[in-house]
N, CA, C and O atoms as CSV, one atom per row, in Angstrom:
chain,resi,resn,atom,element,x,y,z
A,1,UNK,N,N,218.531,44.396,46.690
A,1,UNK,CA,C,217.335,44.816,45.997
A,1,UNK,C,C,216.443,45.670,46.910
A,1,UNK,O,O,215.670,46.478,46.397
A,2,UNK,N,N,216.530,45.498,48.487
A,2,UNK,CA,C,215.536,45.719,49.233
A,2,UNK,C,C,216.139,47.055,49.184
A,2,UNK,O,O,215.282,47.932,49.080
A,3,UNK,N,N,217.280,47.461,49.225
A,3,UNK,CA,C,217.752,49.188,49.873
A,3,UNK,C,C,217.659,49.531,48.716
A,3,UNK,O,O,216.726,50.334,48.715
A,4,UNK,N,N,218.342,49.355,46.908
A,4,UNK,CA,C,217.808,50.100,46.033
A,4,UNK,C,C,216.800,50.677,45.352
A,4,UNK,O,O,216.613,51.617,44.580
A,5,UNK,N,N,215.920,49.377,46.153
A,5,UNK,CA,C,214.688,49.533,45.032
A,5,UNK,C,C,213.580,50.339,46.237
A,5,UNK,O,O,212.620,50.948,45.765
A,6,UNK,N,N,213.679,50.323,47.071
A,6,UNK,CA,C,212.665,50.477,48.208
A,6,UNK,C,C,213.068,51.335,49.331
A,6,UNK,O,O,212.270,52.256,49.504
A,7,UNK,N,N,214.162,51.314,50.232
A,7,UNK,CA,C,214.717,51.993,51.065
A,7,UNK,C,C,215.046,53.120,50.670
A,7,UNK,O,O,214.441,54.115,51.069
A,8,UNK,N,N,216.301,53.213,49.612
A,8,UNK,CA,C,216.681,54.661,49.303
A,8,UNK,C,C,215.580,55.554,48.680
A,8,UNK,O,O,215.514,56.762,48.906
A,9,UNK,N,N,214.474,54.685,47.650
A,9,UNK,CA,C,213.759,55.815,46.903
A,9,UNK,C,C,212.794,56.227,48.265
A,9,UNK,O,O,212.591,57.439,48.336
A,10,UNK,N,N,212.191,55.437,49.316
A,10,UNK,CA,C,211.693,55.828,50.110
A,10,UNK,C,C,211.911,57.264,51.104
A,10,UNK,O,O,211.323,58.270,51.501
A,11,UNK,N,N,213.276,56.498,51.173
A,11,UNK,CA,C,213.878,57.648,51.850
A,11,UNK,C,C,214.166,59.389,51.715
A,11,UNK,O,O,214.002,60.401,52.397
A,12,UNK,N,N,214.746,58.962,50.252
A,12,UNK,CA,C,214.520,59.996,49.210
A,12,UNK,C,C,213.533,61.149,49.074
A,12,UNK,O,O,213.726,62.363,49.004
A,13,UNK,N,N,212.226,60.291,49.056
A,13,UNK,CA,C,211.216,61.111,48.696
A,13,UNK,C,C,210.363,61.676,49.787
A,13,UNK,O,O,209.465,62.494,49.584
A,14,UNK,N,N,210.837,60.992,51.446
A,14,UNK,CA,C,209.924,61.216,52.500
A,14,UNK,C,C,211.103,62.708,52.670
A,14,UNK,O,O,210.526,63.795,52.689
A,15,UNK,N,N,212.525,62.734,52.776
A,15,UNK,CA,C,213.413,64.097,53.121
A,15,UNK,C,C,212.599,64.974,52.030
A,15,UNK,O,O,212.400,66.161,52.287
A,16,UNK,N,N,212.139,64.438,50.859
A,16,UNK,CA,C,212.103,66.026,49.776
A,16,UNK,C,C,210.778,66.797,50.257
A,16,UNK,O,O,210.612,68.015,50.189
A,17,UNK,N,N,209.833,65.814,50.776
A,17,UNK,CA,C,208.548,66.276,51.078
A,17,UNK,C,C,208.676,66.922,52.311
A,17,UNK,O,O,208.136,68.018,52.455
A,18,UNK,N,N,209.322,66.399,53.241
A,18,UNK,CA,C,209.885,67.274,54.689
A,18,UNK,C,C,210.543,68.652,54.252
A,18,UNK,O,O,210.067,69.703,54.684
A,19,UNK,N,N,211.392,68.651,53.587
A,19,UNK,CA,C,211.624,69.606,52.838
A,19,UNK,C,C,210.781,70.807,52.253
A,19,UNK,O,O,211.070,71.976,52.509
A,20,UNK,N,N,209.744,70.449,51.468
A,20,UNK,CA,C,208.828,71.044,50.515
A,20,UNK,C,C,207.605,71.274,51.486
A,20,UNK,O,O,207.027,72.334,51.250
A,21,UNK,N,N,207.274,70.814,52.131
A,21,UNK,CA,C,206.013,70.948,53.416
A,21,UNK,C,C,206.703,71.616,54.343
A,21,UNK,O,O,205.790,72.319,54.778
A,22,UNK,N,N,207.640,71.911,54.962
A,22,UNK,CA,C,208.418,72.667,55.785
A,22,UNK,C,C,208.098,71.773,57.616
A,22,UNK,O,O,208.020,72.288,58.731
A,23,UNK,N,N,208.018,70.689,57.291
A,23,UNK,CA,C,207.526,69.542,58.551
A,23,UNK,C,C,208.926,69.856,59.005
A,23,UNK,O,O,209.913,70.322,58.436
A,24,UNK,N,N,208.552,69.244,60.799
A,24,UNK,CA,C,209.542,69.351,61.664
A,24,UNK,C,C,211.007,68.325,61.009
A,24,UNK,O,O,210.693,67.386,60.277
A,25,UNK,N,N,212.280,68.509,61.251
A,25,UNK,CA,C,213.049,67.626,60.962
A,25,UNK,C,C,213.422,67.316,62.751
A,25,UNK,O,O,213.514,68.383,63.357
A,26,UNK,N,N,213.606,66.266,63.503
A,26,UNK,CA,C,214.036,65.918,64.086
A,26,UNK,C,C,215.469,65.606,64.289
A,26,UNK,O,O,215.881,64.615,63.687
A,27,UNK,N,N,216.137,66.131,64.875
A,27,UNK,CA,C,217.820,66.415,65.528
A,27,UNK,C,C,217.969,65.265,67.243
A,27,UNK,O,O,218.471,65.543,68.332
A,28,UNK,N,N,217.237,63.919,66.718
A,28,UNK,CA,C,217.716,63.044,68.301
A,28,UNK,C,C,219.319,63.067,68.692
A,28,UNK,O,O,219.714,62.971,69.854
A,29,UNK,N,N,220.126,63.200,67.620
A,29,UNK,CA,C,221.444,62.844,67.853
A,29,UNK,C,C,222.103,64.417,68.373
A,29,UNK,O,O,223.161,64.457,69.001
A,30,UNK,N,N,221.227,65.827,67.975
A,30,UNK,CA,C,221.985,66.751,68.516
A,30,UNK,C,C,223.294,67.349,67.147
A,30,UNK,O,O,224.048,68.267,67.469
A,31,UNK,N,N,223.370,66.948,66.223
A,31,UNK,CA,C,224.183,67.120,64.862
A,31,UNK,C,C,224.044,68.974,64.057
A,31,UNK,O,O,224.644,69.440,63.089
A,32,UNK,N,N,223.196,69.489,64.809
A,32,UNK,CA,C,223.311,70.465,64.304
A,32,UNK,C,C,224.353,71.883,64.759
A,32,UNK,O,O,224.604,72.173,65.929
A,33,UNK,N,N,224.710,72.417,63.913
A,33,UNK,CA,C,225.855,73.251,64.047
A,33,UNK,C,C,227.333,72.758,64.960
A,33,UNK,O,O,228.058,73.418,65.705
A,34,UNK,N,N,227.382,71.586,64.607
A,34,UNK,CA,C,228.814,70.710,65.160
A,34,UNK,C,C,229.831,71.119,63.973
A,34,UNK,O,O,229.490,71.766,62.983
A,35,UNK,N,N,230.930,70.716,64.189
A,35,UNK,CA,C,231.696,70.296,62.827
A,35,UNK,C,C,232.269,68.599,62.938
A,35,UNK,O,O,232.861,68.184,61.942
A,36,UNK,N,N,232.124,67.783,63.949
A,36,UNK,CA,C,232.110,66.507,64.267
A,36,UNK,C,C,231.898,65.936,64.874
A,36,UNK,O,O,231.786,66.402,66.008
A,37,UNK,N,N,231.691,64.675,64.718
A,37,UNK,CA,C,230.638,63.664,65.396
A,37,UNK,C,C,230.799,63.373,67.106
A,37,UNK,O,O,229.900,62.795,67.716
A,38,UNK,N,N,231.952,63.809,67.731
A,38,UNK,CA,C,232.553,64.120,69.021
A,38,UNK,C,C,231.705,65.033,69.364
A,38,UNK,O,O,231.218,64.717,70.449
A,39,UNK,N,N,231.153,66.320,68.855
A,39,UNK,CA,C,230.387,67.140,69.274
A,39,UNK,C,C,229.110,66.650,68.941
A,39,UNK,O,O,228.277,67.434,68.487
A,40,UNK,N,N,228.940,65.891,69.045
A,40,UNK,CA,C,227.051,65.802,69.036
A,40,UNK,C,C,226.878,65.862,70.488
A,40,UNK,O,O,227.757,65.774,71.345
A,41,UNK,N,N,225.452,66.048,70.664
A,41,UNK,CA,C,224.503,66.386,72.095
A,41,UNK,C,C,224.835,64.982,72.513
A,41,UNK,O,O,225.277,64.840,73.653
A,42,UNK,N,N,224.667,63.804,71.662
A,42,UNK,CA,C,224.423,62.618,72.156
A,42,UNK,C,C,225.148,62.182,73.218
A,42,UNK,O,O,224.646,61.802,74.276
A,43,UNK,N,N,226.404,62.225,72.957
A,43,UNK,CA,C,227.528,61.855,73.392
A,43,UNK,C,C,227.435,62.979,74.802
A,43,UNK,O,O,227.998,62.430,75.749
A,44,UNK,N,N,227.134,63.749,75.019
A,44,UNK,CA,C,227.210,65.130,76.244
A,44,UNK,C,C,226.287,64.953,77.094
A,44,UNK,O,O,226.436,65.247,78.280
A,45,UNK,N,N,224.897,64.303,76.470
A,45,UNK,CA,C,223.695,64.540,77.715
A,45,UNK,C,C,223.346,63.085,77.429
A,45,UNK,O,O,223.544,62.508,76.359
A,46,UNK,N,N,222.755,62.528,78.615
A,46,UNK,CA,C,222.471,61.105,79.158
A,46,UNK,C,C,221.371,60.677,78.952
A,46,UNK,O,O,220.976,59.511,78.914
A,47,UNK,N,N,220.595,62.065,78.745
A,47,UNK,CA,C,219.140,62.111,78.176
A,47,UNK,C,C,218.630,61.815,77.338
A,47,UNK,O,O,217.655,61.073,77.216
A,48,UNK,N,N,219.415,62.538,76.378
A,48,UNK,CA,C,219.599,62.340,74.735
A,48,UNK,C,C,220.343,60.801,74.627
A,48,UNK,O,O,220.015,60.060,73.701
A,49,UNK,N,N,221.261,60.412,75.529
A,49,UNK,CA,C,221.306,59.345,75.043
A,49,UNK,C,C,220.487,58.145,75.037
A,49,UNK,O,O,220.559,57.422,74.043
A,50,UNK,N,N,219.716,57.821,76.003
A,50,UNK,CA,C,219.072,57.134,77.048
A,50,UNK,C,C,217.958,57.189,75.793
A,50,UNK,O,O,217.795,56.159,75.138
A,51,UNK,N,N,217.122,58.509,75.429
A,51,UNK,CA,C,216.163,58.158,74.304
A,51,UNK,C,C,216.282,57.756,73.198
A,51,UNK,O,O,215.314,57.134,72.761
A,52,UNK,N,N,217.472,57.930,72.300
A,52,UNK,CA,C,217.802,57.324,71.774
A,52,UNK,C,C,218.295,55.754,71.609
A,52,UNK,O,O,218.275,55.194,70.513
A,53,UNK,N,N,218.615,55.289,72.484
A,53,UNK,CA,C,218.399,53.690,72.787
A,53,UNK,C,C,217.576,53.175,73.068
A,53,UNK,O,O,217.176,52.087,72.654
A,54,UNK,N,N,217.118,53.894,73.885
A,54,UNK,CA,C,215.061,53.521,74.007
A,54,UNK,C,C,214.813,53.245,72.740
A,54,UNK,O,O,214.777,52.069,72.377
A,55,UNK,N,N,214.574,54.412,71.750
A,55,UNK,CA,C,214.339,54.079,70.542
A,55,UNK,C,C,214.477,52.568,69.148
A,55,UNK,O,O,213.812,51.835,68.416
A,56,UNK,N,N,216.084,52.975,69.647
A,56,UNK,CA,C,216.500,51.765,68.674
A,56,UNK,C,C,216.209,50.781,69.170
A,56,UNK,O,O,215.553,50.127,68.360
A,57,UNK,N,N,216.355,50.147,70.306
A,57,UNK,CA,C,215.994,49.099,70.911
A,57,UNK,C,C,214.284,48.854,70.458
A,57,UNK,O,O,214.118,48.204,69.427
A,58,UNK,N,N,213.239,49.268,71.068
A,58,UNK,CA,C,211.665,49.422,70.259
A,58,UNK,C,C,211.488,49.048,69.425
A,58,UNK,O,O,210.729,48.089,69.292
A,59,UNK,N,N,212.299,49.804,68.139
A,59,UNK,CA,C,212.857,49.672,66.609
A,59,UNK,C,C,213.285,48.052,65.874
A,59,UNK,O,O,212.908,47.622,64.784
A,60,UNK,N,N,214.085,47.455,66.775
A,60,UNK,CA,C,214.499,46.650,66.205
A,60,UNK,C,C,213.583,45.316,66.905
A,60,UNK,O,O,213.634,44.162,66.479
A,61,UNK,N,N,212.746,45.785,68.080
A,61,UNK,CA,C,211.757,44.483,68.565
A,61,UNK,C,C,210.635,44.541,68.127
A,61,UNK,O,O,209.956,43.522,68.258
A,62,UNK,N,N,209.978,45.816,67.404
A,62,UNK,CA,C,208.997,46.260,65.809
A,62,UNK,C,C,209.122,45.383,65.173
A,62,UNK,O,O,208.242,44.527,65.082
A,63,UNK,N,N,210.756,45.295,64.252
A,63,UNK,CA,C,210.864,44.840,63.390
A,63,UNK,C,C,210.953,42.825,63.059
A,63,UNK,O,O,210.797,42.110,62.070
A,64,UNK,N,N,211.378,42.537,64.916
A,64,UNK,CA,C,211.434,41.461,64.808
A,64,UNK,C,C,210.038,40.640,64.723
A,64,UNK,O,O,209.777,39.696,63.978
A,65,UNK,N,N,209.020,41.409,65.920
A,65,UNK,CA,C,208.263,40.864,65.969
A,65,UNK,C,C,207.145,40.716,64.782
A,65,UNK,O,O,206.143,40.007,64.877
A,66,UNK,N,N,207.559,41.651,63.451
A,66,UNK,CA,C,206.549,42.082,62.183
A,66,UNK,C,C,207.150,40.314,61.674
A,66,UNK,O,O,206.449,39.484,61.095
A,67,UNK,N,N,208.171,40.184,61.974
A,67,UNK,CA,C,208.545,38.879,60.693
A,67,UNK,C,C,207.765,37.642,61.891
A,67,UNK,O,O,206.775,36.989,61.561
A,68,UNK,N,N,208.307,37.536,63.010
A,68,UNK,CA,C,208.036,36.341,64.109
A,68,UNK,C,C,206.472,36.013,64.092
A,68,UNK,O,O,205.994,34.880,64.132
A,69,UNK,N,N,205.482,37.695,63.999
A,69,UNK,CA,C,203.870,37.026,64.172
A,69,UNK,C,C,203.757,36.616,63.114
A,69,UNK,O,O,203.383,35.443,63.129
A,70,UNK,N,N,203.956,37.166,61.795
A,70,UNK,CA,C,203.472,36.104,60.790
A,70,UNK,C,C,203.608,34.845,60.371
A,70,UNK,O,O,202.935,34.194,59.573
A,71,UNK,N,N,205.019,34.443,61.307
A,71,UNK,CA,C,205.301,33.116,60.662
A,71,UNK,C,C,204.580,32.488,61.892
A,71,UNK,O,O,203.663,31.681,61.739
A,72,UNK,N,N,205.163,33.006,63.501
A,72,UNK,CA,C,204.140,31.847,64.060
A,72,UNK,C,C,202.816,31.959,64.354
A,72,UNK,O,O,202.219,31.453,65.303
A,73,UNK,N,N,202.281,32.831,63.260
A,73,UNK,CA,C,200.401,32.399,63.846
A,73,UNK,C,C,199.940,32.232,62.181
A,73,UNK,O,O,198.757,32.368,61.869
A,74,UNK,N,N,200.761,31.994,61.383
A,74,UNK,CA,C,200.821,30.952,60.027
A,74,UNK,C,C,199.752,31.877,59.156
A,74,UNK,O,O,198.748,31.560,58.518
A,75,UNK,N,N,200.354,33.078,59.385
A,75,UNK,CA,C,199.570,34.388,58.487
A,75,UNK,C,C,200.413,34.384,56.965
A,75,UNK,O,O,201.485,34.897,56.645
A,76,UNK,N,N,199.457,33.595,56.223
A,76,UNK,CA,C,199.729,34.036,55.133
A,76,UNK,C,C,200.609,35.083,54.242
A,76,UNK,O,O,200.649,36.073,54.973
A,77,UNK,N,N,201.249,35.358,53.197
A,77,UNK,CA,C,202.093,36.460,53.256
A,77,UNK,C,C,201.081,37.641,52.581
A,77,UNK,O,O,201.197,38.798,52.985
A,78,UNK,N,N,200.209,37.348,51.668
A,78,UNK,CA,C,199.370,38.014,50.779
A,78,UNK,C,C,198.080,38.458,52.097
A,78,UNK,O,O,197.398,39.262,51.460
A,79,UNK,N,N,197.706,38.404,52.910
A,79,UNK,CA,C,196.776,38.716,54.130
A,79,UNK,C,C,197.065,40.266,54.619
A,79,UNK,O,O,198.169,40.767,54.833
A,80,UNK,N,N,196.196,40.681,54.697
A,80,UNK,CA,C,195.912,41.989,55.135
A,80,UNK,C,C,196.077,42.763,56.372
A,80,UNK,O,O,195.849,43.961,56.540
A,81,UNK,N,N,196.567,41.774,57.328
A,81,UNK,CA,C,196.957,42.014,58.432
A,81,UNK,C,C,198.146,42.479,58.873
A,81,UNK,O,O,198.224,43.337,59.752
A,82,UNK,N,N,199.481,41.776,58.112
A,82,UNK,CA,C,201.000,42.945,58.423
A,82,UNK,C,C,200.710,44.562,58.355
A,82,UNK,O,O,201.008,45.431,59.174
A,83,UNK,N,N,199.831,44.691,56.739
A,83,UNK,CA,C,199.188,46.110,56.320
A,83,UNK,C,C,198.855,46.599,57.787
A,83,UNK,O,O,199.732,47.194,58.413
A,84,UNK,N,N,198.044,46.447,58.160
A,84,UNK,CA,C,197.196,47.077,58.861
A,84,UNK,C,C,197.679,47.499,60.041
A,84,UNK,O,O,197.417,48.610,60.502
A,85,UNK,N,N,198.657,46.363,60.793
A,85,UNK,CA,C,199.488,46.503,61.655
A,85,UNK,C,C,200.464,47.683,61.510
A,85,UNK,O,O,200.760,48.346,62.504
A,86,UNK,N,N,200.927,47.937,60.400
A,86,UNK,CA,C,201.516,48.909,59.821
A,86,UNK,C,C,201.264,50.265,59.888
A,86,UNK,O,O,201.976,51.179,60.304
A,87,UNK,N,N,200.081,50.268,59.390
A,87,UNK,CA,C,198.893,51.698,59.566
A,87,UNK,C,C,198.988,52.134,60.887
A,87,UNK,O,O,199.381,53.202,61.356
A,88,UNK,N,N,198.508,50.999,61.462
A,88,UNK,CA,C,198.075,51.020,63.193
A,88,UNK,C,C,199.402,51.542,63.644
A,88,UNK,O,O,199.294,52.560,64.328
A,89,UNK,N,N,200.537,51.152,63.462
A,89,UNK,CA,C,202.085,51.476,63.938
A,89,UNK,C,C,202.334,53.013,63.136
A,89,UNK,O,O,203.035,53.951,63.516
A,90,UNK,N,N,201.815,52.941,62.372
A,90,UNK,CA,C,202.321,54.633,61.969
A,90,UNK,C,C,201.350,55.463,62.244
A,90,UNK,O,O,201.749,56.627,62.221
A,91,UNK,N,N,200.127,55.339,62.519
A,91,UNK,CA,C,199.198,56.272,63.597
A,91,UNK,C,C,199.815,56.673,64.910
A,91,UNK,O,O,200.235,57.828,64.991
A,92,UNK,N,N,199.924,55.883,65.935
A,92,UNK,CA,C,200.225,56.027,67.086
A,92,UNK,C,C,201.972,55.692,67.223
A,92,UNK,O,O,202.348,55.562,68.388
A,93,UNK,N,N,202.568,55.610,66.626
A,93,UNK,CA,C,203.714,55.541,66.736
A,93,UNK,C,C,204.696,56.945,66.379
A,93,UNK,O,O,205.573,57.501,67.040
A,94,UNK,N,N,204.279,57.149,65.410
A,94,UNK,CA,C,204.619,58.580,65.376
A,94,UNK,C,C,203.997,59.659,66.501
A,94,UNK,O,O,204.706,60.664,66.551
A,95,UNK,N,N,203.303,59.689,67.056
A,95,UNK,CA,C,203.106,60.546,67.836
A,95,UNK,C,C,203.784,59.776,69.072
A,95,UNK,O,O,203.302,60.301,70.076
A,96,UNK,N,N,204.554,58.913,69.398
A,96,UNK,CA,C,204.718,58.351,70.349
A,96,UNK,C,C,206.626,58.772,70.059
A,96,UNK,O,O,207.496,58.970,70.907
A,97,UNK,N,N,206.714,58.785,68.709
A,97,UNK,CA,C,208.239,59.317,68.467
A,97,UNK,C,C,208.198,60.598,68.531
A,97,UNK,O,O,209.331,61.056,68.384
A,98,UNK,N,N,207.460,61.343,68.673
A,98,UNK,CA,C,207.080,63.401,68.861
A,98,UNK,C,C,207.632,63.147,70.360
A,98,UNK,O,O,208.760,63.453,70.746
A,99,UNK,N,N,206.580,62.502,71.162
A,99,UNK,CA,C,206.679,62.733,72.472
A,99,UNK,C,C,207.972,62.334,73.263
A,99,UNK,O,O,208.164,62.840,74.369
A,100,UNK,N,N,208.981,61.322,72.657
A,100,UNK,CA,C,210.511,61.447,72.729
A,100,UNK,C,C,211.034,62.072,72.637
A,100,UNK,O,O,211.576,62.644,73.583
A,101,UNK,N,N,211.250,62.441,71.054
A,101,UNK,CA,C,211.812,63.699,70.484
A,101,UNK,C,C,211.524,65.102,71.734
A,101,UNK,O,O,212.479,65.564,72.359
A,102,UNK,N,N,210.063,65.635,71.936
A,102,UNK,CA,C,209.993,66.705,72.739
A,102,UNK,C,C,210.458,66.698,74.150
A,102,UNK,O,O,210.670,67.719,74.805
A,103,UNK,N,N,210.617,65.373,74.613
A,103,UNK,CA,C,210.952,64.945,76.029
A,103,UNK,C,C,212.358,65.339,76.109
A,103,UNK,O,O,212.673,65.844,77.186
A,104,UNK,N,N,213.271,65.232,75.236
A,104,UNK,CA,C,214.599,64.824,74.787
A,104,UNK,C,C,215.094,66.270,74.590
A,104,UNK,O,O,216.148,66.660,75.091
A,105,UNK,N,N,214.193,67.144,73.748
A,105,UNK,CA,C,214.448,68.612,73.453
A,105,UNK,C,C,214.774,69.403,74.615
A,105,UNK,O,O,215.797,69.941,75.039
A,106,UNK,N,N,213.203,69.269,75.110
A,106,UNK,CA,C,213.066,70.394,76.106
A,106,UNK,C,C,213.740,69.743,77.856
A,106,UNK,O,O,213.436,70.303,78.909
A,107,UNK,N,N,214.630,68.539,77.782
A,107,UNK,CA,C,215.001,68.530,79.301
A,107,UNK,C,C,215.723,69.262,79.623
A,107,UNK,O,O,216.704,69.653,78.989
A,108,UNK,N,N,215.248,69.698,81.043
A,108,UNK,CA,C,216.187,71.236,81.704
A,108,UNK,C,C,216.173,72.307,80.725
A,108,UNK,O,O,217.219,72.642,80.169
A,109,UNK,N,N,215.009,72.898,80.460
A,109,UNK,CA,C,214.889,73.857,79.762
A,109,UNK,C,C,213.886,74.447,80.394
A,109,UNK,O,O,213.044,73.682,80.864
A,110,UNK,N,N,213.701,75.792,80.568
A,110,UNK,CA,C,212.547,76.960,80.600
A,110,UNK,C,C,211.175,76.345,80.224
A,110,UNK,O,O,210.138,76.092,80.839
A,111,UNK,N,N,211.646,76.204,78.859
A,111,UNK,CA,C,210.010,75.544,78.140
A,111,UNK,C,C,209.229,74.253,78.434
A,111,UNK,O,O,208.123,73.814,78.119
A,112,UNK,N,N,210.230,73.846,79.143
A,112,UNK,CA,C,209.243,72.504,80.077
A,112,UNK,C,C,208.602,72.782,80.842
A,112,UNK,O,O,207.879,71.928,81.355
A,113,UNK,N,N,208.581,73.925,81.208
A,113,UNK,CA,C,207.397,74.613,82.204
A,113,UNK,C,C,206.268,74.809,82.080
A,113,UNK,O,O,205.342,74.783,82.891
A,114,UNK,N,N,206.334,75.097,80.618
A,114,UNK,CA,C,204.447,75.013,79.739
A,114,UNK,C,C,204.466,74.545,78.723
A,114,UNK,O,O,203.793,75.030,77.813
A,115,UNK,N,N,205.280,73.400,78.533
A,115,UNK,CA,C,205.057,72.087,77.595
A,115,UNK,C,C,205.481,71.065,78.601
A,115,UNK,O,O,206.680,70.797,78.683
A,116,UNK,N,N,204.380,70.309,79.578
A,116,UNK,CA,C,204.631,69.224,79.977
A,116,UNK,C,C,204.649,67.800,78.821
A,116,UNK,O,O,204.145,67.257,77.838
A,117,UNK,N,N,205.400,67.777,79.599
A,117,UNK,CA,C,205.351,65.645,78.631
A,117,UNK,C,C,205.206,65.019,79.068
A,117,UNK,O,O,205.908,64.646,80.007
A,118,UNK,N,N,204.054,64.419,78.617
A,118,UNK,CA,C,203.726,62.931,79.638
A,118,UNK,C,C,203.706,61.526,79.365
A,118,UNK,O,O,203.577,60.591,80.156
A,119,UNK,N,N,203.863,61.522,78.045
A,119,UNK,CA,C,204.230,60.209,77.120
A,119,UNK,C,C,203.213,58.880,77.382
A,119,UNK,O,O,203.534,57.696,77.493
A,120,UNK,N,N,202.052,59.419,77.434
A,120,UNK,CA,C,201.290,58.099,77.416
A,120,UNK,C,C,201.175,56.995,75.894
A,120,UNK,O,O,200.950,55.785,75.861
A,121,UNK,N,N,201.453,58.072,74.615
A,121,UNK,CA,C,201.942,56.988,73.615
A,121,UNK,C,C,202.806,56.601,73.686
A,121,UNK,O,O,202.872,55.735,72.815
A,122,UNK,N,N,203.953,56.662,74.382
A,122,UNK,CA,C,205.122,55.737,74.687
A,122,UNK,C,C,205.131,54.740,75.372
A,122,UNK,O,O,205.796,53.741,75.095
A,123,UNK,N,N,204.410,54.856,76.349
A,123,UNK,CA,C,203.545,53.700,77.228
A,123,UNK,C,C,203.067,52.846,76.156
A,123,UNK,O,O,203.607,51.840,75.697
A,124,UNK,N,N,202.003,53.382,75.835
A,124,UNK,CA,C,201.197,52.348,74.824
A,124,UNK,C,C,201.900,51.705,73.677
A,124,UNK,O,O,201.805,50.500,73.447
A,125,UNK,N,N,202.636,52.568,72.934
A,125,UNK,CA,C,203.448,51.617,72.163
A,125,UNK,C,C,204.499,50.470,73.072
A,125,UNK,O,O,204.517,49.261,72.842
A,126,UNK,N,N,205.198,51.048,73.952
A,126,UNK,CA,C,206.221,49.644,74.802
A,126,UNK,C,C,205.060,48.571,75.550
A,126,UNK,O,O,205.317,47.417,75.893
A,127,UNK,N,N,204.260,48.984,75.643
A,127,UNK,CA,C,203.046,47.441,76.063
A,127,UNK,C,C,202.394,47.031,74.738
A,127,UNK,O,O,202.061,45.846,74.768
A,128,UNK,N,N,202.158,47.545,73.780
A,128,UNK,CA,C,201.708,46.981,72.682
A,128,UNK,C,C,203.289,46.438,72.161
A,128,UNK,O,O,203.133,45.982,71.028
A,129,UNK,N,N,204.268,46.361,72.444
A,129,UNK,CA,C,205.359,45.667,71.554
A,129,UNK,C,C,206.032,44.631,72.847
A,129,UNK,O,O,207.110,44.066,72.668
A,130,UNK,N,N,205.262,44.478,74.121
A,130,UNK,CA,C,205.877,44.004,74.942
A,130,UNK,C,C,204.283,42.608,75.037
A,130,UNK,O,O,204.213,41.800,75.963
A,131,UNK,N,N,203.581,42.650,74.268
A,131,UNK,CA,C,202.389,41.856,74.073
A,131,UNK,C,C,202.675,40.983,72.897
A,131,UNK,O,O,202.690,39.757,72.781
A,132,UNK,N,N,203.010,42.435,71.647
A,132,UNK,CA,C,203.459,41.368,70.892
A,132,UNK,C,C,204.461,40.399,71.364
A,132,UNK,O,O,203.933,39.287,71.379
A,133,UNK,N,N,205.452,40.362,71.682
A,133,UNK,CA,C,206.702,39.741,72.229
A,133,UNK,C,C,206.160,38.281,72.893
A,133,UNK,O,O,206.523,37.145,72.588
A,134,UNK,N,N,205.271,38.655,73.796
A,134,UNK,CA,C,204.631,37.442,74.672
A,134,UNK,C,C,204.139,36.480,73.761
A,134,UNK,O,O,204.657,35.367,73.684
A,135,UNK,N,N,203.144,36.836,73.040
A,135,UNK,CA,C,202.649,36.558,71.850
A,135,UNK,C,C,203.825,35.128,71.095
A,135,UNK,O,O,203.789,33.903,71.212
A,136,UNK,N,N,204.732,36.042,70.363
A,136,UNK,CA,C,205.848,35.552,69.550
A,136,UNK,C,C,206.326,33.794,70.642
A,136,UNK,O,O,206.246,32.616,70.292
A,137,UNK,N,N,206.762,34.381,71.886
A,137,UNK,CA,C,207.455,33.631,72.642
A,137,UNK,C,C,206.123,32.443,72.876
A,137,UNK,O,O,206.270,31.331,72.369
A,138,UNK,N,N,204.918,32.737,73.619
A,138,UNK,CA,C,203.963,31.903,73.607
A,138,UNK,C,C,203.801,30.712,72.404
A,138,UNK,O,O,203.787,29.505,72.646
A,139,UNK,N,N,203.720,31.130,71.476
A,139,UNK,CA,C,203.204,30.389,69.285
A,139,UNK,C,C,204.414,29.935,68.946
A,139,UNK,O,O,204.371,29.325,67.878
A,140,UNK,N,N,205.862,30.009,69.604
A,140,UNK,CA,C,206.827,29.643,69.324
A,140,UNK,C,C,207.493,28.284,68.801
A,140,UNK,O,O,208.461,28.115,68.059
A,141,UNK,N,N,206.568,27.287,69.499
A,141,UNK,CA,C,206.856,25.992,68.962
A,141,UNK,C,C,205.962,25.129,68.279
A,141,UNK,O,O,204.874,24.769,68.729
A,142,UNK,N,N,206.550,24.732,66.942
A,142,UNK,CA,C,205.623,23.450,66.312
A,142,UNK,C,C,204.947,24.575,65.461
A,142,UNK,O,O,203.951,24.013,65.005
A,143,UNK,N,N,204.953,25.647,65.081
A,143,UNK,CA,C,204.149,26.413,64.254
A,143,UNK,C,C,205.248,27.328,63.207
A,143,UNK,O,O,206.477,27.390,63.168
A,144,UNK,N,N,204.153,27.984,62.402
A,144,UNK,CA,C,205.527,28.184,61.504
A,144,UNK,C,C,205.769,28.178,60.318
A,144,UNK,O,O,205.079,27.444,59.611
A,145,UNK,N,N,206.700,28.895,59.777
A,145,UNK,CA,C,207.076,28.484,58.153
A,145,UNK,C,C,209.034,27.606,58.629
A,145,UNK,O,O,209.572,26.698,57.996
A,146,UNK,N,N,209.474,28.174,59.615
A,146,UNK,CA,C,210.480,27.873,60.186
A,146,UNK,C,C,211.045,26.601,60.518
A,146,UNK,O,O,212.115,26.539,61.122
């Protein structure tokens, strides 16, 4: 129910608007003008790979820790706070996925010469998800829906 009803139309409609707004599309994996998946960047530069696991890794301790604070600090499900957390994560998080993405683009390139990167939202997001974490591990016992 969760990928038909929610994931795909999501998905759906965020590519058509990228599309129709002419917004950046992001290439982390390097997939463009290949004819197979052997030729991606990913697989060639260490760079590209390295951010990309950065990534997913982040990604999936986001996602753990969105389910772990609510159950152990006994946040209600109807409460306004996952929301907000949410907001707060797609403010500064997206600009914290730009500054990958551009880190990732321009290594060993010309144009890193007058586009420095300095990734202080990347910082801030891996200590804001390395707090939450403490957090989670700290509230861990005797609390709970679990």
């Amino acid at each position: 129910m969760d990928i038909c009803l929610s994931n795909i139309p999501a998905i759906t409609l965020g590519l058509w608007l990228q599309r129709r707004y002419g917004l950046v599309q992001y290439d982390f994996l390097g997939r463009r003008g290949t004819n197979s998946w052997r030729e991606w960047e990913v697989w060639h530069c260490h760079r590209k790979f390295g951010v990309i696991s950065y990534t997913f890794i982040l990604l999936y301790i986001f996602f753990l820790n969105g389910f772990f604070l609510n159950n152990n600090l006994l946040i209600p499900p109807l409460h306004p706070f996952p929301v907000l957390r949410l907001l707060l994560w797609f403010g500064f998080g997206s600009i914290a996925f730009r500054e990958g993405y551009e880190d990732s683009r321009t290594w060993g390139t010309r144009e890193r010469e007058h586009y420095l990167v300095q990734g202080r939202y990347r910082w801030l997001a891996t200590a804001i998800l390395l707090t939450e974490s403490i957090l989670c591990y700290k509230y861990r016992e005797g609390t709970g829906h679990i």
